[in-house]
FIVOKE-303061 format. One record per residue (C-alpha): residue number from 0; residue in three letters; x, y, z. Coordinates in steps of 0.02 Angstrom, whole numbers. Example, Ala and Ser with C-alpha at 12.3 -4.5 7.8 and 13.67 -1.06 7.14 Angstrom:
<numars>
[numar 0; ALA; [615; -225; 390]]
[numar 1; SER; [684; -53; 357]]
</numars>
This chain:
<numars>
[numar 0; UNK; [5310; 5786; 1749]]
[numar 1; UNK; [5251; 5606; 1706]]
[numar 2; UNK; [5338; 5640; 1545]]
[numar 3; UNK; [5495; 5679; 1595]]
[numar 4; UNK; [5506; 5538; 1698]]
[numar 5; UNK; [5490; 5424; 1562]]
[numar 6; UNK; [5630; 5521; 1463]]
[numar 7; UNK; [5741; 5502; 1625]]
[numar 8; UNK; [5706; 5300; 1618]]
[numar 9; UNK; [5772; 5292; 1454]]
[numar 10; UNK; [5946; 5356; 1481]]
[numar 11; UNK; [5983; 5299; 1687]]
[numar 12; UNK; [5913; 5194; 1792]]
[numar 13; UNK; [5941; 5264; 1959]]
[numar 14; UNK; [5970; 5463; 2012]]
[numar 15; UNK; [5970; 5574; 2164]]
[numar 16; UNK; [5846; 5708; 2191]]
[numar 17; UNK; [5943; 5880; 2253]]
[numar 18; UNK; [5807; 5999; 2299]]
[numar 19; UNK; [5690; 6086; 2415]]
[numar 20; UNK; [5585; 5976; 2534]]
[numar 21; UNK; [5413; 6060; 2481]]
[numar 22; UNK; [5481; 6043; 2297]]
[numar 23; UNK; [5510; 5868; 2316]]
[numar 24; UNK; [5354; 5824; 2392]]
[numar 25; UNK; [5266; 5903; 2233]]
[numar 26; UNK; [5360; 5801; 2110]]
[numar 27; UNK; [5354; 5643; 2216]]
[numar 28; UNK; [5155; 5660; 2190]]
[numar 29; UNK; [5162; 5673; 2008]]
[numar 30; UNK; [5264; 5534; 1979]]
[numar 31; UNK; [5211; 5399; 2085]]
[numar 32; UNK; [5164; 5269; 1938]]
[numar 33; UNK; [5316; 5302; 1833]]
[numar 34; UNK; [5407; 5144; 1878]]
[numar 35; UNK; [5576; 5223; 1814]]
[numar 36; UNK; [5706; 5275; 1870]]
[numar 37; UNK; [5730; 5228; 2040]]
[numar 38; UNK; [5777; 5385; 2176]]
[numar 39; UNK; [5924; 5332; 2275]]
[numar 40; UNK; [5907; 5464; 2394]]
[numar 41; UNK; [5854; 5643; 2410]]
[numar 42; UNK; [5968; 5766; 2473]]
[numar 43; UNK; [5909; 5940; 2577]]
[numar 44; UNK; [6017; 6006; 2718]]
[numar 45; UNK; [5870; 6099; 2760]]
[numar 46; UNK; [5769; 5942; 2784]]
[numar 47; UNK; [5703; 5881; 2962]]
[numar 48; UNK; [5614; 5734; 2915]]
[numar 49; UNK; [5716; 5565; 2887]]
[numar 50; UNK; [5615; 5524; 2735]]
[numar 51; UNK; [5497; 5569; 2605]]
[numar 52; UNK; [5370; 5438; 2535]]
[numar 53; UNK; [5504; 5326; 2592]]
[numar 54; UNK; [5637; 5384; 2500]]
[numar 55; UNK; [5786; 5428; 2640]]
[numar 56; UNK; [5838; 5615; 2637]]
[numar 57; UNK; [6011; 5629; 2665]]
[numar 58; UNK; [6124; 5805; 2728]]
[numar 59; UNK; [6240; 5870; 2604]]
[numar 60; UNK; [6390; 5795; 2722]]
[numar 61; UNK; [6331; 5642; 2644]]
[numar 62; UNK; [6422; 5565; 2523]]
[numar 63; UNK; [6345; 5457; 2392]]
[numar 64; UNK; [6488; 5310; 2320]]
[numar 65; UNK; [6388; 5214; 2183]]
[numar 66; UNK; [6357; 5244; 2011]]
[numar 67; UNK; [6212; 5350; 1970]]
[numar 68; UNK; [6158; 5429; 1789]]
[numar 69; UNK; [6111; 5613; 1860]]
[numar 70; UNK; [6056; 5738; 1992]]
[numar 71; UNK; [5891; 5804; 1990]]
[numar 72; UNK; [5900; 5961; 2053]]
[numar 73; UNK; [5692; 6054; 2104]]
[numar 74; UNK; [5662; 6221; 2163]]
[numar 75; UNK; [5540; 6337; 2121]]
[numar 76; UNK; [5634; 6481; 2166]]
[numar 77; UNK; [5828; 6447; 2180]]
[numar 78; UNK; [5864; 6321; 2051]]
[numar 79; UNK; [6030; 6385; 1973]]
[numar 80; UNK; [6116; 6408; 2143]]
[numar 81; UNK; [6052; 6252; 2180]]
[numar 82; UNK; [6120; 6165; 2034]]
[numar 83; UNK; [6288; 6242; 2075]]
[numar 84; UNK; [6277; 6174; 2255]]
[numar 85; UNK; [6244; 5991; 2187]]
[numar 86; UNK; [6383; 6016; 2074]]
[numar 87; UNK; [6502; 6073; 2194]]
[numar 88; UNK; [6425; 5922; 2308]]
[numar 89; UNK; [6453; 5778; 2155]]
[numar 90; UNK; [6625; 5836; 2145]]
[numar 91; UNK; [6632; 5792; 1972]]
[numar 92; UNK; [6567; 5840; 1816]]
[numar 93; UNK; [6533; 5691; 1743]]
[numar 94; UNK; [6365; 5655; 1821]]
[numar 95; UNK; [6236; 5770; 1739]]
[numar 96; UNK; [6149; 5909; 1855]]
[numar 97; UNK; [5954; 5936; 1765]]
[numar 98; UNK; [5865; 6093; 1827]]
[numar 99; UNK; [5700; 6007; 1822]]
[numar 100; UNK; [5603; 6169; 1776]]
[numar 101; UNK; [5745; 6275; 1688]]
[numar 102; UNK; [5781; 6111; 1583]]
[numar 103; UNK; [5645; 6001; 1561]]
[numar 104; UNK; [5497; 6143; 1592]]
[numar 105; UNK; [5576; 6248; 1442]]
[numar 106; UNK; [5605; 6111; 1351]]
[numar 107; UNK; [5425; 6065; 1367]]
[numar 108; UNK; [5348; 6242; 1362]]
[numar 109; UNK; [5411; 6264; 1179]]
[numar 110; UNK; [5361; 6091; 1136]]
[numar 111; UNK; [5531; 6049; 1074]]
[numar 112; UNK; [5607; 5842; 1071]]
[numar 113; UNK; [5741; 5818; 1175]]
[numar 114; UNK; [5901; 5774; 1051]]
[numar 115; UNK; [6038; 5739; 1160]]
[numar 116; UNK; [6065; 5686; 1349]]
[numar 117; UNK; [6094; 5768; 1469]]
[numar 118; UNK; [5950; 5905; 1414]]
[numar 119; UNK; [6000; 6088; 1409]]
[numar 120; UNK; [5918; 6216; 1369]]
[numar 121; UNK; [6084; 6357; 1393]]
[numar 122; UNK; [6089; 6378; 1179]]
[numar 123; UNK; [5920; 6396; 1142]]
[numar 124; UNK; [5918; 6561; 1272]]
[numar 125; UNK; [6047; 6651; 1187]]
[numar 126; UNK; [5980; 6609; 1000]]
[numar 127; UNK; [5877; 6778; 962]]
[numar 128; UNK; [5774; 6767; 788]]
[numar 129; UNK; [5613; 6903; 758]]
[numar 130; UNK; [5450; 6845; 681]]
[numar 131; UNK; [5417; 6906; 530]]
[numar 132; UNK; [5223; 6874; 583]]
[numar 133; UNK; [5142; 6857; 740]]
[numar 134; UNK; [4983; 6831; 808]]
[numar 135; UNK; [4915; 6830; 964]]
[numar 136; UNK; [4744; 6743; 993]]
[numar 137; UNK; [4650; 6835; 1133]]
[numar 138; UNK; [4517; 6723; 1198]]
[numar 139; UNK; [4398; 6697; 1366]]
[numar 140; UNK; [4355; 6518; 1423]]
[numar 141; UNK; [4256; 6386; 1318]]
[numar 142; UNK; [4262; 6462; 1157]]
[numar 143; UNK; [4352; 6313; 1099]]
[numar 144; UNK; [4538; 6386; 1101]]
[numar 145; UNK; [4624; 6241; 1126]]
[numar 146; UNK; [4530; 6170; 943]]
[numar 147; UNK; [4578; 6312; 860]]
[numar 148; UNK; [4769; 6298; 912]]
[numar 149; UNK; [4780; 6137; 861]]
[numar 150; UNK; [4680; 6182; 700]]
[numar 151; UNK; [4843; 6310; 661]]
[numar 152; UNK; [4983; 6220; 706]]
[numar 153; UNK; [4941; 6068; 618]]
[numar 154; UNK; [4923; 6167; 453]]
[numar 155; UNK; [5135; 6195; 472]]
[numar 156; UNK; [5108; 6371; 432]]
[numar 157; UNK; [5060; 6458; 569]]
[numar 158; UNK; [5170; 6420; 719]]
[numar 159; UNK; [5108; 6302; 853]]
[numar 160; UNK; [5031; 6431; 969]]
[numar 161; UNK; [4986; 6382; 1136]]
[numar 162; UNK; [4948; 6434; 1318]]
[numar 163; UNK; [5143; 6473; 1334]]
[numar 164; UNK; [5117; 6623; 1471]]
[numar 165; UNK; [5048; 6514; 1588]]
[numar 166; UNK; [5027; 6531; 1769]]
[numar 167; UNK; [5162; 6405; 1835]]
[numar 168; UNK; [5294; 6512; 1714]]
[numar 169; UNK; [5266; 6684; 1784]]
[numar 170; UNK; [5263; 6617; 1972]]
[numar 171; UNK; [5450; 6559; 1943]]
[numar 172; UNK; [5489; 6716; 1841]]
[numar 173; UNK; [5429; 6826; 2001]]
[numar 174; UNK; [5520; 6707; 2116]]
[numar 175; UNK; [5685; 6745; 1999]]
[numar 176; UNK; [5700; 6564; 1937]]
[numar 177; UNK; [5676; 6565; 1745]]
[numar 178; UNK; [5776; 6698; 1651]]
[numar 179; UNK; [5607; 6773; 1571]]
[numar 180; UNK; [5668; 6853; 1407]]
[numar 181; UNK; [5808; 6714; 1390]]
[numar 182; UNK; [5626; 6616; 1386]]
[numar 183; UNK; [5525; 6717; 1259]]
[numar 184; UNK; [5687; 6697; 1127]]
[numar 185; UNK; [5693; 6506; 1148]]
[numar 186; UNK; [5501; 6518; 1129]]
[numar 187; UNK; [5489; 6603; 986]]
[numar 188; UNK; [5652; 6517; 881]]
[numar 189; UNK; [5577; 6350; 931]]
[numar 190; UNK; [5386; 6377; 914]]
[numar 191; UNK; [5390; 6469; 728]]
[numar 192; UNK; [5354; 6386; 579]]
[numar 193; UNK; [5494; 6393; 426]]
[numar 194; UNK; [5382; 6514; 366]]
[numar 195; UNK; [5447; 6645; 531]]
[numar 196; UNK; [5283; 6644; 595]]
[numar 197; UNK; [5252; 6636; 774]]
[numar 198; UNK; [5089; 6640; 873]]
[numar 199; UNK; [5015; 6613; 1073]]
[numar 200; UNK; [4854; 6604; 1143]]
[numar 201; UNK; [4809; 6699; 1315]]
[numar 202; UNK; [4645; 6698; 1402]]
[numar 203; UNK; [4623; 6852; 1487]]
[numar 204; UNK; [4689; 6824; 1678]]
[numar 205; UNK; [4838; 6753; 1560]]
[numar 206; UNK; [4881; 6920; 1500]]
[numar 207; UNK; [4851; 6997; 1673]]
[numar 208; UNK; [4993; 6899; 1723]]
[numar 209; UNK; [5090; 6926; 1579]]
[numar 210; UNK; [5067; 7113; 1563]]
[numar 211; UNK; [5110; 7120; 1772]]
[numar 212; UNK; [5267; 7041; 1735]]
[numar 213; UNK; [5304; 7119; 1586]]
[numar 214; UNK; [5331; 7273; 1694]]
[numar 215; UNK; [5429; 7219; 1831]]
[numar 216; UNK; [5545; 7140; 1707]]
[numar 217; UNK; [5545; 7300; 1596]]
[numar 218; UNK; [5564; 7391; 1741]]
[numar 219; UNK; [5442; 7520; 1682]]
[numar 220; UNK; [5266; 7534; 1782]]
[numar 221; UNK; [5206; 7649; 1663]]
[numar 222; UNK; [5233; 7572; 1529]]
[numar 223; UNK; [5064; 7524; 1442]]
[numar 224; UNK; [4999; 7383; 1338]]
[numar 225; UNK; [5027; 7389; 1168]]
[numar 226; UNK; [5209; 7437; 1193]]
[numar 227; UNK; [5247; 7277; 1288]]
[numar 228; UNK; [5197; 7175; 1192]]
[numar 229; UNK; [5302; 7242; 1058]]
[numar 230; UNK; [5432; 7237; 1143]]
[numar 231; UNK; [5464; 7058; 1102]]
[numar 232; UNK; [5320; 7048; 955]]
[numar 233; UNK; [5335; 7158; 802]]
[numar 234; UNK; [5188; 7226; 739]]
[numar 235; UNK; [5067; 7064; 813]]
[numar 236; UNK; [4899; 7034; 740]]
[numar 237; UNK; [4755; 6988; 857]]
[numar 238; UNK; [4631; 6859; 846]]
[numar 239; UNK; [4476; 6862; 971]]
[numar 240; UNK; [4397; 6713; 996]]
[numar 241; UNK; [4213; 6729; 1065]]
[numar 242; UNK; [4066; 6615; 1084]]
[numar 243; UNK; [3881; 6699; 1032]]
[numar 244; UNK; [3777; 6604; 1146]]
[numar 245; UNK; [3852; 6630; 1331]]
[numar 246; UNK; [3724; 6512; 1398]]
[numar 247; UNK; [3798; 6373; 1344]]
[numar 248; UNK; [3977; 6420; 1358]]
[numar 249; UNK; [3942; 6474; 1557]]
[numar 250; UNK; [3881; 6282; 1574]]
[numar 251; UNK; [4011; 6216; 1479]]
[numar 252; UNK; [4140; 6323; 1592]]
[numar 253; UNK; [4034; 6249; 1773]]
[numar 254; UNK; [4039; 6081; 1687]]
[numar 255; UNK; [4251; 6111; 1677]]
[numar 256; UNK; [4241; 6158; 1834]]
[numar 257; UNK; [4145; 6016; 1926]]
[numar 258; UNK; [4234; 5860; 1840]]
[numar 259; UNK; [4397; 5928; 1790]]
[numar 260; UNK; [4371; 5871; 1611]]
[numar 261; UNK; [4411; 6011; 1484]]
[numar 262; UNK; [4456; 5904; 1332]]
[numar 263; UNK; [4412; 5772; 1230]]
[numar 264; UNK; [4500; 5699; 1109]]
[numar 265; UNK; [4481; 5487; 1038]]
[numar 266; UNK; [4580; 5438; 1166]]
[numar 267; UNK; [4474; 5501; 1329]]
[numar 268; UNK; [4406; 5387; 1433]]
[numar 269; UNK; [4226; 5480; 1463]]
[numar 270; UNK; [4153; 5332; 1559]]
[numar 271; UNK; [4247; 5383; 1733]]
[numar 272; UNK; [4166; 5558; 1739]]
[numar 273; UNK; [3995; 5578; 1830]]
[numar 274; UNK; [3899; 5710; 1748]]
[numar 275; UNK; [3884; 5857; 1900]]
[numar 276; UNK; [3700; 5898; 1979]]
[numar 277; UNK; [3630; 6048; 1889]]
[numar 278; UNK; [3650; 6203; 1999]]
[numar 279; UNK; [3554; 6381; 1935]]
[numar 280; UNK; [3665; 6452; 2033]]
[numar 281; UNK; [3850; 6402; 1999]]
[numar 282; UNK; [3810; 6399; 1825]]
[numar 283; UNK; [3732; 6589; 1840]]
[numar 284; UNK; [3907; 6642; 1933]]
[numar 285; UNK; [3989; 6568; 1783]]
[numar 286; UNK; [3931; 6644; 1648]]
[numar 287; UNK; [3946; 6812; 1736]]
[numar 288; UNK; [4125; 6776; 1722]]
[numar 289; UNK; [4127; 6757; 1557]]
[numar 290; UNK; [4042; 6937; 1518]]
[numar 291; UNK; [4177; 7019; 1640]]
[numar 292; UNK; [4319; 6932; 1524]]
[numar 293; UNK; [4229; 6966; 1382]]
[numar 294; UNK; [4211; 7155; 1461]]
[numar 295; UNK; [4388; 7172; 1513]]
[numar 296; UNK; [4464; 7104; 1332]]
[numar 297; UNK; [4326; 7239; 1270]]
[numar 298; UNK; [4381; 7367; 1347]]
[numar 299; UNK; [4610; 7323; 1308]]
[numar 300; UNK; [4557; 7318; 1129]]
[numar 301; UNK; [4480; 7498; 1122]]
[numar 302; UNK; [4624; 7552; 1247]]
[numar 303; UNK; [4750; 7517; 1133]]
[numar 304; UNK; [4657; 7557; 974]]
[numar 305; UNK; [4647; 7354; 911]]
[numar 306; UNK; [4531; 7295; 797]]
[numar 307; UNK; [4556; 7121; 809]]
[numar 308; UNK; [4499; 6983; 682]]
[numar 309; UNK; [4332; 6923; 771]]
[numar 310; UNK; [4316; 6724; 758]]
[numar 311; UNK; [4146; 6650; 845]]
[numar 312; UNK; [4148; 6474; 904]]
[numar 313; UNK; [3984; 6436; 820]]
[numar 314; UNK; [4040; 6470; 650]]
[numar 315; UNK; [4210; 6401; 691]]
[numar 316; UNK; [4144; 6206; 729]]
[numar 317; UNK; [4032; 6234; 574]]
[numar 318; UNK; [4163; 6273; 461]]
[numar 319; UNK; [4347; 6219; 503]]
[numar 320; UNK; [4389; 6259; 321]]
[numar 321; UNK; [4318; 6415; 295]]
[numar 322; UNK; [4386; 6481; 451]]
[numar 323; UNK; [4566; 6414; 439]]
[numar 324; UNK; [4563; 6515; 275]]
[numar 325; UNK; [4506; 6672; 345]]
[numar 326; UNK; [4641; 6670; 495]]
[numar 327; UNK; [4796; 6596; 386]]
[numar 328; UNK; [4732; 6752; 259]]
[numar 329; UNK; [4730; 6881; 396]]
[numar 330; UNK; [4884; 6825; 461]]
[numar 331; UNK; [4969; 6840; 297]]
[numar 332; UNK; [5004; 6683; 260]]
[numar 333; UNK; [5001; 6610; 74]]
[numar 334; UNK; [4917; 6451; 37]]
[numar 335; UNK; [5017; 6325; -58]]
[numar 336; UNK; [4920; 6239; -207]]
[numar 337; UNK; [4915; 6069; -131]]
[numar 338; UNK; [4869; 6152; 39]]
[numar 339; UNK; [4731; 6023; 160]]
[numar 340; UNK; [4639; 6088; 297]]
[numar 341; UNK; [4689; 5978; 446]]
[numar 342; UNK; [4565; 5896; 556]]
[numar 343; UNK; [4585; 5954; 746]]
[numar 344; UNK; [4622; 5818; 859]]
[numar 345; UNK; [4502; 5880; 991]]
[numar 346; UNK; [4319; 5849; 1000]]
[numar 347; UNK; [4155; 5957; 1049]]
[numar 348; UNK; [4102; 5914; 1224]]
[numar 349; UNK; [3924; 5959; 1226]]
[numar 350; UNK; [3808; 5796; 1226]]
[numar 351; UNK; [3641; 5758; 1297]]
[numar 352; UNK; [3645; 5800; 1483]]
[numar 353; UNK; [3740; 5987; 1411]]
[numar 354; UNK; [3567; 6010; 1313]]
[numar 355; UNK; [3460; 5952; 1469]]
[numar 356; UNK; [3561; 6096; 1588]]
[numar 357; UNK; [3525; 6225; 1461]]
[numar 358; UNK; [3340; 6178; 1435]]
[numar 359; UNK; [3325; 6185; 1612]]
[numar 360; UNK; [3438; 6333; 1642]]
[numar 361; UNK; [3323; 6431; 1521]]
[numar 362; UNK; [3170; 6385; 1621]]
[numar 363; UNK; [3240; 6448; 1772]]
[numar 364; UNK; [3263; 6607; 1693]]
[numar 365; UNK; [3108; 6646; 1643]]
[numar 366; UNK; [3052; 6594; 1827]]
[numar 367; UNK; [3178; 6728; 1904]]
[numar 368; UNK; [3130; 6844; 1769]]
[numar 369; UNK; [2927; 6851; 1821]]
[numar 370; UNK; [2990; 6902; 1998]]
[numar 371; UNK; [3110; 7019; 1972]]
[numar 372; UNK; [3062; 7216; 1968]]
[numar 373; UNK; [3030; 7311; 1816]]
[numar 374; UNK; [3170; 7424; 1850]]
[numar 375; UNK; [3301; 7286; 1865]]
[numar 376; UNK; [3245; 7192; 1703]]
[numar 377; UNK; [3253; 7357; 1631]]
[numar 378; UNK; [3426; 7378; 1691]]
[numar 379; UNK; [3480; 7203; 1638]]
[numar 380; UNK; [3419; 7224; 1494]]
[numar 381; UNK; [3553; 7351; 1458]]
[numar 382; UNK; [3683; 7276; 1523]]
[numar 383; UNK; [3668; 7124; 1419]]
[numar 384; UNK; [3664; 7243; 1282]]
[numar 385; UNK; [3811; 7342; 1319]]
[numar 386; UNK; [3906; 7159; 1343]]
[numar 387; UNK; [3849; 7087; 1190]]
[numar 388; UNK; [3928; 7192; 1078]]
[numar 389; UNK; [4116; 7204; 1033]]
[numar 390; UNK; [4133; 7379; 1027]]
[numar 391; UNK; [4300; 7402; 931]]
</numars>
């Protein structure tokens, strides 16, 4: 949101908010240090309070009789009748109306500049254009996915695959605000490479989501996996992303977790995060939800009869080249002669106080092992088995 703030200040200096109070509030929170541009006034007929963060809300009797560079219209679940309203409440058409998320949000989802003002996003959702690749990398949490996307898209030939089916799109899809397939088409003309490739990432409560609204769009319940996502995908390939030692990968999740940090890249400021009190406990929980992801993205590939290309984190930070090769090659992309393997922008997180949790977190183990009955070690013991294998 910060972002598109600053892209506002560049081309007005003053607007009016249109939108829902809750909206608003939301928005208003985000944006607090972006000095530019200045809110006139925010208008909800809805609205009881007289102002919000001490901007004065205003009825839509109200009549604004300045000069202002747009509307900002926010909803999360009306926004094109809204933007109508504002434009039937401007009275004119030469003031821009800006669907913050329909704009802006699928502007920003397909990582696309912004060309021309006012931004508009109603010609990239009728362009339609099929892959003549596509990959999907399937992954669970801390196995270094976001490296690995920005390993691919800065070799140019592989798309620019992302975490595209996020959470925040599918709640405004099932609220009937973003056109959903009018979406995917934008995505996929603006996201491939000139080589027609065209990849995403998902984690697996990402595809949950996905595949849930999939269906209601579709309007087929039954419909099953594989077939939705070739529905919009021809013929995808699937990378799975895993990470051999859990251990560390269930601390490096509770670590996520308890400061919030999830990347690093030059620019981090690492000084302002306190390193969290080891807990046996929260990291235990943690890496349990790894092995259910890692279960549940198990059990979709032998589902739909998938053998996906396997990538392990480990050999993955070892060897950038070697594994950019093997993906781009499974793919089916060609290498051109003068072809360099890019260096990722982000960097590993693990340090010191990672090794000291694990040291520790291995100790523990043993301790809760000694106690435990046979029968449940025994048990365990087969479990972890049974989890540690990719059986596809």
């Amino acid at each position: 949101m910060p972002r598109f703030w600053e892209y506002l200040g560049k081309h007005v200096s003053s607007i009016i908010m249109y939108g829902e109070e809750t909206c608003v509030r939301e928005i208003l929170g985000f944006i607090n240090n972006v000095p530019a541009p200045e809110i006139i006034a925010i208008v909800d007929d809805d609205c009881s309070c007289g102002s919000i963060s001490g901007i004065p809300v205003k009825r839509t009797d109200w009549k604004f009789s300045g000069d202002i560079g747009a509307v900002i219209v926010a909803s999360f679940t009306d926004e094109k009748n809204l933007a109508r309203k504002a434009l039937a409440w401007m009275g004119s058409e030469t003031v821009p109306v800006i669907k913050i998320y329909n704009d802006f949000f699928f502007l920003q989802s397909i990582d696309t500049t912004f060309p021309q003002w006012p931004p508009s996003v109603d010609i990239l959702k009728t362009q339609s254009c099929i892959p003549e690749k596509s990959y999907i990398i399937c992954a669970t949490e801390r196995t270094g996915s976001t490296v690995f996307c920005d390993l691919l898209s800065q070799t140019g030939l592989a798309g620019r695959p992302d975490e595209h089916f996020n959470d925040l799109l599918h709640f405004m899809v099932d609220n009937g605000n973003i056109d959903y397939y009018g979406f995917i088409r934008a995505l996929i003309v603006n996201t491939m490479t000139p080589n027609r490739i065209f990849g995403t990432k998902m984690h697996r409560f990402m595809y949950r989501r996905f595949e849930k609204t999939m269906k209601k769009v579709v309007g087929d319940e039954k419909l099953k996996s594989k077939a939705l996502i070739r529905s919009i995908l021809p013929e995808p390939k699937y990378i799975y992303l895993i990470r051999r030692d859990r251990v560390r990968q269930g601390i490096s999740l509770w670590k996520g977790h308890k400061t919030d940090l999830w990347h690093v890249s030059d620019n981090n400021n690492l000084g302002e995060k306190k390193e969290p009190e080891y807990d046996f406990f929260e990291i235990s929980k943690d890496i349990r939800i790894i092995e259910r992801q890692h279960s549940s993205w198990c059990k979709f590939f032998r589902k739909n009869r998938i053998r996906p290309l396997v990538v392990e984190y480990e050999d993955m930070i070892n060897d950038f080249n070697g594994t950019c090769v093997k993906v781009l090659d499974y793919i089916g992309v060609s290498l051109p002669d003068n072809f360099v393997i890019p260096t990722p922008f982000s960097k590993k997180m693990a340090n010191a106080f990672t090794e000291k949790c694990y040291q520790r977190f291995v100790d523990d183990k043993r301790k809760e092992a000694l106690i435990t009955p046979s029968w449940k070690r025994i048990f365990g013991r087969i479990l972890k088995s049974k989890n540690s294998t990719t059986p596809f």
